[in-house]
Biopython code that builds the backbone (N, CA, C, O; Angstrom):
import numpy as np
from Bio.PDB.StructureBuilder import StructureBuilder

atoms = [
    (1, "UNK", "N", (9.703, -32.720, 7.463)),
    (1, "UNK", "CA", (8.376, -33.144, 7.044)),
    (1, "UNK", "C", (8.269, -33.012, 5.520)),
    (1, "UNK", "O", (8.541, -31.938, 4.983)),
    (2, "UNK", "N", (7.882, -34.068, 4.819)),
    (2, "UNK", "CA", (7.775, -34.006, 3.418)),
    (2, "UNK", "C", (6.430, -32.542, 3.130)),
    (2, "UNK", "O", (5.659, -32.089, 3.976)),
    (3, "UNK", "N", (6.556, -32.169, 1.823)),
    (3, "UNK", "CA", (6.129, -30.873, 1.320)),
    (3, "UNK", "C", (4.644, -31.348, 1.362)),
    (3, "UNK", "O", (3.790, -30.696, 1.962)),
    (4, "UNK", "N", (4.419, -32.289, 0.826)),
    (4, "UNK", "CA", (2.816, -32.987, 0.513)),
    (4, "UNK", "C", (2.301, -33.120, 2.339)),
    (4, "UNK", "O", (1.124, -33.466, 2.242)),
    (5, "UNK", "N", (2.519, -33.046, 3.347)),
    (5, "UNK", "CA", (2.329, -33.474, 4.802)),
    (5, "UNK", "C", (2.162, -31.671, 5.044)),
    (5, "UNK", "O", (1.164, -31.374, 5.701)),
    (6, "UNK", "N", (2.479, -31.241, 4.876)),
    (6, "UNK", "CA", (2.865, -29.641, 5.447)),
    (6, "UNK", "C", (1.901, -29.127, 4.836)),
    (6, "UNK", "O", (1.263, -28.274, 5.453)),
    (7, "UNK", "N", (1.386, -29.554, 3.114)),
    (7, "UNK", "CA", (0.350, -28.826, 2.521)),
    (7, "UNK", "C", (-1.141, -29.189, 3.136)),
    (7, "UNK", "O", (-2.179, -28.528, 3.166)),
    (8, "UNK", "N", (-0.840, -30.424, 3.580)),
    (8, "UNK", "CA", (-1.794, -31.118, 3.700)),
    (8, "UNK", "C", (-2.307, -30.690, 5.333)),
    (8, "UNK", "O", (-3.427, -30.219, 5.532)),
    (9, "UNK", "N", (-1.829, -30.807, 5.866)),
    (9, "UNK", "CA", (-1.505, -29.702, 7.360)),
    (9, "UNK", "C", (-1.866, -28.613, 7.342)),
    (9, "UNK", "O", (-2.533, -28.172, 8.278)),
    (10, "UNK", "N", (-1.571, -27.942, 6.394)),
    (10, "UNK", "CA", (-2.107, -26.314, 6.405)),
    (10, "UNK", "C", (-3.591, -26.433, 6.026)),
    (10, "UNK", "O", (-4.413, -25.950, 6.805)),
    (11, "UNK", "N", (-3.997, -27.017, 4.928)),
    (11, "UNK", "CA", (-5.217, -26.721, 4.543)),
    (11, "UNK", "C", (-6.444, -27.360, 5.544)),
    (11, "UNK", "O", (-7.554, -26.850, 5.689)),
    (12, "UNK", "N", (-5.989, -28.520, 6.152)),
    (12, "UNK", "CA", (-6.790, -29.203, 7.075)),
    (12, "UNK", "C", (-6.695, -27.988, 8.201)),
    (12, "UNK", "O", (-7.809, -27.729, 8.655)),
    (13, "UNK", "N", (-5.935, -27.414, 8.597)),
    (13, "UNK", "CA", (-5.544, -26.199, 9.588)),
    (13, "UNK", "C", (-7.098, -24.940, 9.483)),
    (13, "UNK", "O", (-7.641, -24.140, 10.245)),
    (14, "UNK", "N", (-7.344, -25.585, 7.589)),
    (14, "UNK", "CA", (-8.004, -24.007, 7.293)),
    (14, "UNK", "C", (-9.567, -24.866, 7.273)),
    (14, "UNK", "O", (-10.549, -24.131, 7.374)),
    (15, "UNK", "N", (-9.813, -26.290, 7.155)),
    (15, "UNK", "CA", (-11.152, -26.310, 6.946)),
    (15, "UNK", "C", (-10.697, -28.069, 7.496)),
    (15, "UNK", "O", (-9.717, -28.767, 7.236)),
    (16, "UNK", "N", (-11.937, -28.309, 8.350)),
    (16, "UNK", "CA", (-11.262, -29.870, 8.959)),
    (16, "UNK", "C", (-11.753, -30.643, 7.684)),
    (16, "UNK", "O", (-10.897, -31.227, 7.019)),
    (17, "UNK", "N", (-12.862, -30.684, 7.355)),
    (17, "UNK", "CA", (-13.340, -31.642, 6.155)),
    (17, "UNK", "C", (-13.176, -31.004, 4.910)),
    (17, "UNK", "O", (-13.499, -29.880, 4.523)),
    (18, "UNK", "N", (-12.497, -32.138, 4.251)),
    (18, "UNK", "CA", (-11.694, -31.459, 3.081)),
    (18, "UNK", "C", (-11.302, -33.052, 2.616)),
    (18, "UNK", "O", (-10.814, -33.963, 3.286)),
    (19, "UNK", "N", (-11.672, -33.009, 1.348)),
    (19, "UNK", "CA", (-11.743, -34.211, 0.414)),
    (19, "UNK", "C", (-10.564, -33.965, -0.678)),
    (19, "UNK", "O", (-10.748, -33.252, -1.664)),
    (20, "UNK", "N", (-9.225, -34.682, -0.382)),
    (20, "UNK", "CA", (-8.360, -34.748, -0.868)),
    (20, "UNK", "C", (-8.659, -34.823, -2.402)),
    (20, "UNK", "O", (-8.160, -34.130, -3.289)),
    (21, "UNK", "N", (-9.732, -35.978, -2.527)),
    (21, "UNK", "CA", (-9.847, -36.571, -3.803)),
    (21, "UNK", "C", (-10.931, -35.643, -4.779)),
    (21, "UNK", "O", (-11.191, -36.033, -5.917)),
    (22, "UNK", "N", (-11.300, -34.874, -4.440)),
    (22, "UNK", "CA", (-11.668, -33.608, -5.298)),
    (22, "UNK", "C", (-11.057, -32.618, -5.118)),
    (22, "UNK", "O", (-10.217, -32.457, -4.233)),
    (23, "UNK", "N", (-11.582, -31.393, -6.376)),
    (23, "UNK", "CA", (-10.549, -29.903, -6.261)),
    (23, "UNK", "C", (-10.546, -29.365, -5.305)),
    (23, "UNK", "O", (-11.685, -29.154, -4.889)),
    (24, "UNK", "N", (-9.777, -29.010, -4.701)),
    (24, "UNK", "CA", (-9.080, -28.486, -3.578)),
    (24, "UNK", "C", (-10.049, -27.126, -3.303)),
    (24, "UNK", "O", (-10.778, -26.908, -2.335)),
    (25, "UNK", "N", (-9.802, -26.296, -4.487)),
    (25, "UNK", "CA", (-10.013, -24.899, -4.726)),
    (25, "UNK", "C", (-11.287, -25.111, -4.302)),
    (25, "UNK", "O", (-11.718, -24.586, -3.275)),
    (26, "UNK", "N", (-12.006, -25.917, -5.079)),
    (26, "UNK", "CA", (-13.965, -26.041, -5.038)),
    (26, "UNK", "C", (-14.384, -25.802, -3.231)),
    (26, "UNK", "O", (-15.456, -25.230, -3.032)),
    (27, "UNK", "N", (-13.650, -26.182, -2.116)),
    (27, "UNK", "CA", (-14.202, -26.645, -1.272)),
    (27, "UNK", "C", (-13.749, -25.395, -0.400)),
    (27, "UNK", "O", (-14.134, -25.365, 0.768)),
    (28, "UNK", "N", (-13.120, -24.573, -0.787)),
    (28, "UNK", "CA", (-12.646, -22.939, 0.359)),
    (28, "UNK", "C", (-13.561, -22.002, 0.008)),
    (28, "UNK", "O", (-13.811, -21.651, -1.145)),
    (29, "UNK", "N", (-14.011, -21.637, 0.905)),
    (29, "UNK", "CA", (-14.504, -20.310, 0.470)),
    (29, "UNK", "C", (-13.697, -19.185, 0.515)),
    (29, "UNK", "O", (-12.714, -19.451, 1.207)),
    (30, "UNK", "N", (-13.652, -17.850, 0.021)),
    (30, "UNK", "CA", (-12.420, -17.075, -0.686)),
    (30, "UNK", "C", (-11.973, -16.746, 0.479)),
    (30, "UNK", "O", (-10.750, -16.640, 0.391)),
    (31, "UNK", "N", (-12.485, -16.443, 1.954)),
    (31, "UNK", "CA", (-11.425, -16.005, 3.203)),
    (31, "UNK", "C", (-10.907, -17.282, 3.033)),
    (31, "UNK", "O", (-9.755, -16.998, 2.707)),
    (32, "UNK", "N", (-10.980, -18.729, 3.029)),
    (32, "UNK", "CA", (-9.798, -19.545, 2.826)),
    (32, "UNK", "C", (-9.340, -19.739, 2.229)),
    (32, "UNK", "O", (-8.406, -20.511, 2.449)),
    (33, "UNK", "N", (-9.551, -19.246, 0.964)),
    (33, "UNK", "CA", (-8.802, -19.632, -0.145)),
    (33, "UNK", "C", (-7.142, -18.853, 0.217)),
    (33, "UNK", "O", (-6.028, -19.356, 0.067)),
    (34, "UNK", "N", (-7.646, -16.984, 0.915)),
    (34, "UNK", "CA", (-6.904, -16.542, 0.746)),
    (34, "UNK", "C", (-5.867, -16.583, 1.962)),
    (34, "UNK", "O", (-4.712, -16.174, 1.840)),
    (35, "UNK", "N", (-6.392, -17.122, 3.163)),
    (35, "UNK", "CA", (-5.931, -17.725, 4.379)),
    (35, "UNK", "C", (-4.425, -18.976, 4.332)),
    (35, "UNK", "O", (-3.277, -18.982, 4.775)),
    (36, "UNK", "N", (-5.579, -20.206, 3.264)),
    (36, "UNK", "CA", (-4.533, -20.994, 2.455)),
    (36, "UNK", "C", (-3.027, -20.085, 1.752)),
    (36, "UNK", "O", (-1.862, -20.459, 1.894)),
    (37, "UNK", "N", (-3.377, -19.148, 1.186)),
    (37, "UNK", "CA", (-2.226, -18.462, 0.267)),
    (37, "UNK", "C", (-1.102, -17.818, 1.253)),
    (37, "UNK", "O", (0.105, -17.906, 1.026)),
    (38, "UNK", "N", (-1.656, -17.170, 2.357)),
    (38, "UNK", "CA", (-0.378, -16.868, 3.297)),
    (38, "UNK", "C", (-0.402, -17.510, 4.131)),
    (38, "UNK", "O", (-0.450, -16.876, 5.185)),
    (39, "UNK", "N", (-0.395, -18.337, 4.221)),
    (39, "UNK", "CA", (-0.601, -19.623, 5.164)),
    (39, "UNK", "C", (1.018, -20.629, 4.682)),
    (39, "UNK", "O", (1.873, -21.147, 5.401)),
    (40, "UNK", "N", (0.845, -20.545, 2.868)),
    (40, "UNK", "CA", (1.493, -21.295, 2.335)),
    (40, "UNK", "C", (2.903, -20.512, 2.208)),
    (40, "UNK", "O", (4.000, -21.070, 2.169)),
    (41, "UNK", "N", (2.682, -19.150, 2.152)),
    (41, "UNK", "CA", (3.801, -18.243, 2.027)),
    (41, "UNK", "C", (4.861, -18.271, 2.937)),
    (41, "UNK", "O", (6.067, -18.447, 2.764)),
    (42, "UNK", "N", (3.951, -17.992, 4.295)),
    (42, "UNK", "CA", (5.029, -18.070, 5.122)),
    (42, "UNK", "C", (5.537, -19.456, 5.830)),
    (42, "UNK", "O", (6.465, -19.290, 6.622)),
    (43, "UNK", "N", (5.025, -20.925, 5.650)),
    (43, "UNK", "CA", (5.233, -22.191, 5.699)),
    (43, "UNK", "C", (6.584, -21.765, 4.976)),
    (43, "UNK", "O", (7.482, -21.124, 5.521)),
    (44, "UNK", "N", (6.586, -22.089, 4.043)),
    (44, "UNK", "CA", (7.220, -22.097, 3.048)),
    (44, "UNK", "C", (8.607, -21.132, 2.327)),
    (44, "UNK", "O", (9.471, -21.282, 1.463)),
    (45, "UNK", "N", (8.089, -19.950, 3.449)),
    (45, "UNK", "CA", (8.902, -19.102, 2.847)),
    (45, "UNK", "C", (9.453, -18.301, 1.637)),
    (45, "UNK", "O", (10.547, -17.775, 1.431)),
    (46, "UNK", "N", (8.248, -18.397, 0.867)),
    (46, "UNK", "CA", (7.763, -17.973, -0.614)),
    (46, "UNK", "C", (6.878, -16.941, -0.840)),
    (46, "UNK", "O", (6.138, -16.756, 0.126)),
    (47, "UNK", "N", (6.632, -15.967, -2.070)),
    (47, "UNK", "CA", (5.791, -15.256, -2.614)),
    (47, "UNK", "C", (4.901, -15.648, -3.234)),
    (47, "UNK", "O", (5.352, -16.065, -4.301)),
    (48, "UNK", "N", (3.563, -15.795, -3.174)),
    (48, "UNK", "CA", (3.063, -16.162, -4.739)),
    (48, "UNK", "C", (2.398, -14.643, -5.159)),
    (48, "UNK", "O", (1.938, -13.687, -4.534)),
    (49, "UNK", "N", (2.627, -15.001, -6.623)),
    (49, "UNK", "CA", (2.345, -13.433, -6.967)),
    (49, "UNK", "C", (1.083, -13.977, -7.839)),
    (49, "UNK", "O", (0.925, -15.047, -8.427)),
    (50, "UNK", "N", (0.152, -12.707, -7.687)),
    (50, "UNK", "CA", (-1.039, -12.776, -8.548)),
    (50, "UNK", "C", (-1.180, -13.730, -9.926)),
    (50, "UNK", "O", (-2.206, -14.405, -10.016)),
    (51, "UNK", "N", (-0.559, -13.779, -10.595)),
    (51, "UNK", "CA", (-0.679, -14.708, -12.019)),
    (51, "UNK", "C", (-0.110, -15.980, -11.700)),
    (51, "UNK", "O", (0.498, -16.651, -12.534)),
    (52, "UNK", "N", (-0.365, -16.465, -10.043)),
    (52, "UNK", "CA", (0.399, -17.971, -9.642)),
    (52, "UNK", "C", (-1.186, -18.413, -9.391)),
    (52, "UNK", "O", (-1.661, -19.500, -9.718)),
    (53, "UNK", "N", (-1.787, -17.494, -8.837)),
    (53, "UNK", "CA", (-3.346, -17.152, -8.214)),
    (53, "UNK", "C", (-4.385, -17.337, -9.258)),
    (53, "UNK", "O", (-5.176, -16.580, -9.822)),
    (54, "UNK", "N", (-4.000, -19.129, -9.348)),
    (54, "UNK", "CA", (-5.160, -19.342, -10.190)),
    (54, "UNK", "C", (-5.746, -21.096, -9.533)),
    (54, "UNK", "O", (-5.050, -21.831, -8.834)),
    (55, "UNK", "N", (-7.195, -21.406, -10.022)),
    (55, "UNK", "CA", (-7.204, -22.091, -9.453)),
    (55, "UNK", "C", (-7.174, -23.588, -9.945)),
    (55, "UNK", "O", (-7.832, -24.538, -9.519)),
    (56, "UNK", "N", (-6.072, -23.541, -11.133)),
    (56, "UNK", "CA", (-5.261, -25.103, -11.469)),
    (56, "UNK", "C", (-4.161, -25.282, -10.542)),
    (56, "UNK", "O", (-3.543, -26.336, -10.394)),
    (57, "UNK", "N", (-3.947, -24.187, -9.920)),
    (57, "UNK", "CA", (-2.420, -24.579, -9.152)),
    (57, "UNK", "C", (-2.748, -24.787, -8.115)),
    (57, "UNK", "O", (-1.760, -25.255, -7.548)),
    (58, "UNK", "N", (-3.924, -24.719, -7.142)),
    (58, "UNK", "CA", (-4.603, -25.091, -6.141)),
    (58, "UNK", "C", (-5.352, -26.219, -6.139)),
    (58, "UNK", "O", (-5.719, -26.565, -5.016)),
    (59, "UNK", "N", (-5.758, -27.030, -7.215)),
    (59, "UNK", "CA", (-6.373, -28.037, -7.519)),
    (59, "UNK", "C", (-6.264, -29.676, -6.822)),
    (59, "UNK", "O", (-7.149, -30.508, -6.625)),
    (60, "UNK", "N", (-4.858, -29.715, -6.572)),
    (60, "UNK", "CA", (-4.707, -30.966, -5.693)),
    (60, "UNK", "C", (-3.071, -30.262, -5.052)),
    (60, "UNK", "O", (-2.494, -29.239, -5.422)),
    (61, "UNK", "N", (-2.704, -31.180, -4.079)),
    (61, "UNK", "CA", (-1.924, -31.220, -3.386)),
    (61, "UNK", "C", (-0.242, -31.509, -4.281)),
    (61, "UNK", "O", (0.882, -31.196, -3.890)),
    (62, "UNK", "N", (-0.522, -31.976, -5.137)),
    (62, "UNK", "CA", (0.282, -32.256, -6.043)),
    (62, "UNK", "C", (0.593, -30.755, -6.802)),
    (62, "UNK", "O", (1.655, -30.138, -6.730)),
    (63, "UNK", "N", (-0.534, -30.376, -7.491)),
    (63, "UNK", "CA", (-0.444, -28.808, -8.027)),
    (63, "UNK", "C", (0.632, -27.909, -7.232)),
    (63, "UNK", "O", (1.752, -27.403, -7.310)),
    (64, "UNK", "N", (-0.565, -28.079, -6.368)),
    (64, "UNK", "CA", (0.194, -26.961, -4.938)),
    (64, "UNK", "C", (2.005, -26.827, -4.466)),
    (64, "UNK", "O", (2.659, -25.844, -4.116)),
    (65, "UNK", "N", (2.422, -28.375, -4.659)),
    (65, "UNK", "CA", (3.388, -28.524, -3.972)),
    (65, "UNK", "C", (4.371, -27.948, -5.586)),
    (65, "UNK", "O", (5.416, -27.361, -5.302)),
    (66, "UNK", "N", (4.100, -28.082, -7.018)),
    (66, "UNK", "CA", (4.783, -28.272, -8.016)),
    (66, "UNK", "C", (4.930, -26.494, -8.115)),
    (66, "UNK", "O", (5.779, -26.022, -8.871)),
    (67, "UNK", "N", (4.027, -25.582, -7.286)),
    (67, "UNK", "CA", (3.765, -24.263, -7.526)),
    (67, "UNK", "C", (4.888, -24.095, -6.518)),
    (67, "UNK", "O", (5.798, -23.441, -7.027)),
    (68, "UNK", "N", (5.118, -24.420, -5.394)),
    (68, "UNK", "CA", (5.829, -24.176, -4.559)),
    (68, "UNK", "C", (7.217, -24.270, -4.901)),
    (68, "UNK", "O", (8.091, -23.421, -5.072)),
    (69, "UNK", "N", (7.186, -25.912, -4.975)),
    (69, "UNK", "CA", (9.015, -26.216, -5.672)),
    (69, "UNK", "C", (9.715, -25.088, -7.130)),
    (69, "UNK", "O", (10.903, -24.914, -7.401)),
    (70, "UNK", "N", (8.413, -24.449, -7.883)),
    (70, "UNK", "CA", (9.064, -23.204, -8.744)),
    (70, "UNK", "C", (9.275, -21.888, -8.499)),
    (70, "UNK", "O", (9.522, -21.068, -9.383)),
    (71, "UNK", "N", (9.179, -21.612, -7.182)),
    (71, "UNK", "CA", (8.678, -20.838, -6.387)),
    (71, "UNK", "C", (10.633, -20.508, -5.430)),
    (71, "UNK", "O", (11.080, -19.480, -4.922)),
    (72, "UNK", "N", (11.265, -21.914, -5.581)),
    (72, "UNK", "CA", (12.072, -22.119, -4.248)),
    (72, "UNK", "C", (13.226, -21.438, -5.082)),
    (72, "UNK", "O", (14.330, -21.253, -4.570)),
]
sb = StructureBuilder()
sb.init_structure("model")
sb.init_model(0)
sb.init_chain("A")
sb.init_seg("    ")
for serial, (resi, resn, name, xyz) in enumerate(atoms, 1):
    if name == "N":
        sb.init_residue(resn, " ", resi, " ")
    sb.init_atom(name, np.array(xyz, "f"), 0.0, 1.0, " ", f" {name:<3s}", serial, name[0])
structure = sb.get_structure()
């Protein structure tokens, strides 16, 4: 499954309506924000460490996935 399908999967997982085409971050409230974060960890098989934990890198699906691939 491409990385953008899996992100996109998880977060729909965490909130059904969810508007791709605005900030991502704007629309979780912080139990999802932080739901999203190990959600993505263990998808993924990655750490994010506190100073990744911001919310430009959560901003679109694109962000997300570019946080991940530096991550691998």
């Amino acid at each position: 499954m491409q990385i953008e399908k899996k992100i996109e999967k998880i977060i729909k997982s965490i909130k059904k309506k969810v508007n791709f085409n605005l900030n991502l971050v704007n629309q979780l409230d912080s139990m999802q924000f932080l739901d999203l974060i190990t959600k993505l960890e263990q998808s993924f098989k990655i750490k994010i460490s506190e100073k990744n934990i911001q919310s430009n890198n959560f901003k679109d699906i694109k962000n997300i996935k570019k946080m991940i691939n530096e991550k691998k």
